[in-house]
Residue, then its C-alpha position, 0 to 999 in steps of 0.5 A: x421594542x418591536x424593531x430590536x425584536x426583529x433584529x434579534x430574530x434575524x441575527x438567529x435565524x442567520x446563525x442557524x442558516x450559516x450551521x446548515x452547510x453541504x455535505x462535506x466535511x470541510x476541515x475548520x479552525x476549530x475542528x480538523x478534519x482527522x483522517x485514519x489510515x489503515x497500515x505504511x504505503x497507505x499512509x505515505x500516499x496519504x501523506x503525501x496528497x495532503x502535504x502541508x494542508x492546514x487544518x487536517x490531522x493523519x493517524x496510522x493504525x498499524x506503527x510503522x515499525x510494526x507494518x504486518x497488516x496481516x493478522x493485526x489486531x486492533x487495540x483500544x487505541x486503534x478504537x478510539x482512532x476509528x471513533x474519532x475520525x472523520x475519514x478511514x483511508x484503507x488499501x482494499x482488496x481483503x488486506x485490512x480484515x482487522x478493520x471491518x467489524x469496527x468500521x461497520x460498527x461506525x456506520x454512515x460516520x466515517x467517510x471510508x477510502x480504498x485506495x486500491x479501487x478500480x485497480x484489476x485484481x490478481x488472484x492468490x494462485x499456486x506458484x510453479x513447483x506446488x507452493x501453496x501460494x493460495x494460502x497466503x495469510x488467509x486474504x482469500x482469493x484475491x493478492x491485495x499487495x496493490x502498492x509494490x508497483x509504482x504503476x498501481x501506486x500512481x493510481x491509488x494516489x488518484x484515487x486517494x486524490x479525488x476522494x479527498x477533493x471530493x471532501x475538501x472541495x475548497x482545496x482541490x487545487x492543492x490536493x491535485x499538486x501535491x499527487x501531481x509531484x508524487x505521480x510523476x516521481x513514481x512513474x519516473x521510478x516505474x520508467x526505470x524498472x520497464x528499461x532494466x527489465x527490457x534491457x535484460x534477458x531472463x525475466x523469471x523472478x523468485x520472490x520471498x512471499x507473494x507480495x510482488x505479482x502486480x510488480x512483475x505483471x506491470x513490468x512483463x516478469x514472471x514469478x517463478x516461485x515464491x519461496x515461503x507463501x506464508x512467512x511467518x511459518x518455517x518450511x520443512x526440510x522437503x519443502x525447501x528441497x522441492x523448491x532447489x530442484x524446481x529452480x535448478x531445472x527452471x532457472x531465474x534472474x534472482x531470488x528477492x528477499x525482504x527486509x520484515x522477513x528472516x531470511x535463512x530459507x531464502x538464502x539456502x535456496x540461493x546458495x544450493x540453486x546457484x541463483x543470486x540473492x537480491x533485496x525487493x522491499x514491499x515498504x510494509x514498515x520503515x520511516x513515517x515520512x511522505x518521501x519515504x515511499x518513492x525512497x524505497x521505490x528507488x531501491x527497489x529499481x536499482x535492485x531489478x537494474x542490478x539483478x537482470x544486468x546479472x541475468x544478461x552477463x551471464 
């Protein structure tokens, strides 16, 4: 009797050892490790670091049809996300103030990414001509469009990289391939861009909202104006004079407009400067599928190819 007690506490005692494990959050059989991701580029590199990986599940807050993180407000939905993951994986830098009081009120239980991290700041500053860039969707000082630049995008995907290796040790290997093949496409993309603007000869730009100014620092550009700061509200008839004139005396290579914003103003500007019209797309909504953001990357790079080629024929 006394040697079937012995063994029925050691079988316990073993169980309870094997519970206490490290702190990470290895994901099991059992139980996924789930993973939120603030808004579309996030997402996609999300997406693409964790690749096939068994035993981890991605939800997106903002849909990707819907994109505009910038006065988003969560849904009891979004909530229950939020409570039921185990990692929030954001882009940082003041974009995703919808987050900040629900993640706070999660505390010490969820594990928070920023991608954007160590990546050098640009500030919100008035454009050429007196646009109120600064005022730009209310992110305060600092312009967190990080991601428009596939230089910063390959270090958002290490960053993304080594925090999850650091969560999934087991699976590092993995986690460091996956980013491996998404880098050496963006940095592919970011080659192409470098060549198109060095073989050009005008390299001041006009963009439709600031979301490019990490973009044009990367790839020696200069943002002569922006033509809306804050697309969602209509410009006034003189505002939209103001930035004919400034443009008719400074010139530019071409005035990129975006695909989640109307474009009327942009195209008037276009049409009284003499100035063509090409499309950037910031990637803020589109296809919720891993490939997706070098897709449009690529786009990106054929629009500057086929701008500054302009610029130098003419």
């Amino acid at each position: 009797m006394k040697h079937r007690l012995v063994i029925v506490i050691t079988i316990i005692l073993t169980i309870a050892l094997a519970g206490c494990g490290g702190d990470e959050q290895e994901a099991t059989d059992d139980e996924p490790l789930r993973i939120v991701t603030s808004f579309l580029p996030v997402h996609l590199l999300t997406l693409n670091v964790v690749g096939d990986l068994p035993g981890v599940e991605i939800e997106i807050i903002i849909d990707p049809a819907a994109g505009d993180p910038h006065n988003y407000q969560l849904t009891p939905g979004d909530r229950l996300k939020l409570e039921r993951a185990d990692v929030v994986i954001v882009n940082g830098l003041g974009l995703e103030g919808f987050l900040e009081d629900a993640l706070a009120e999660l505390g010490d239980g969820v594990t928070v990414i920023e991608a954007a991290e160590d990546i050098e700041p640009l500030p919100n500053r008035p454009a050429p001509g007196g646009h109120h860039e600064g005022e730009d969707h209310e992110h305060g000082d600092v312009n967190p469009h990080v991601w428009t630049s596939p230089s910063a995008a390959v270090r958002m995907t290490k960053n993304i990289r080594d925090a999850l290796s650091r969560i999934l040790p087991d699976h590092t290997d993995e986690l460091r391939a996956n980013a491996e093949g998404l880098i050496t496409e963006l940095e592919l993309v970011f080659d192409r861009m470098h060549l198109a603007v060095e073989r050009g000869v005008e390299r001041r730009i006009v963009t439709n909202h600031d979301a490019f100014p990490y973009l044009a620092r990367d790839l020696g550009l200069e943002v002569a104006a922006v033509i809306n700061s804050n697309p969602g509200a209509p410009l006034s008839a003189g505002e939209i004079a103001g930035l004919i004139g400034h443009l008719r005396a400074e010139g530019a290579a071409a005035i990129f407009l975006e695909p989640q914003y109307p474009e009327d103003a942009g195209r008037a500007v276009a049409a009284e400067s003499g100035i063509p019209v090409y499309t950037l797309d910031p990637c803020a909504t589109g296809e919720g599928e891993p490939g997706y953001f070098i897709e449009v990357q690529r786009r990106n790079a054929e629009a500057l190819e086929s701008a500054l080629a302009k610029a130098e024929e003419n």
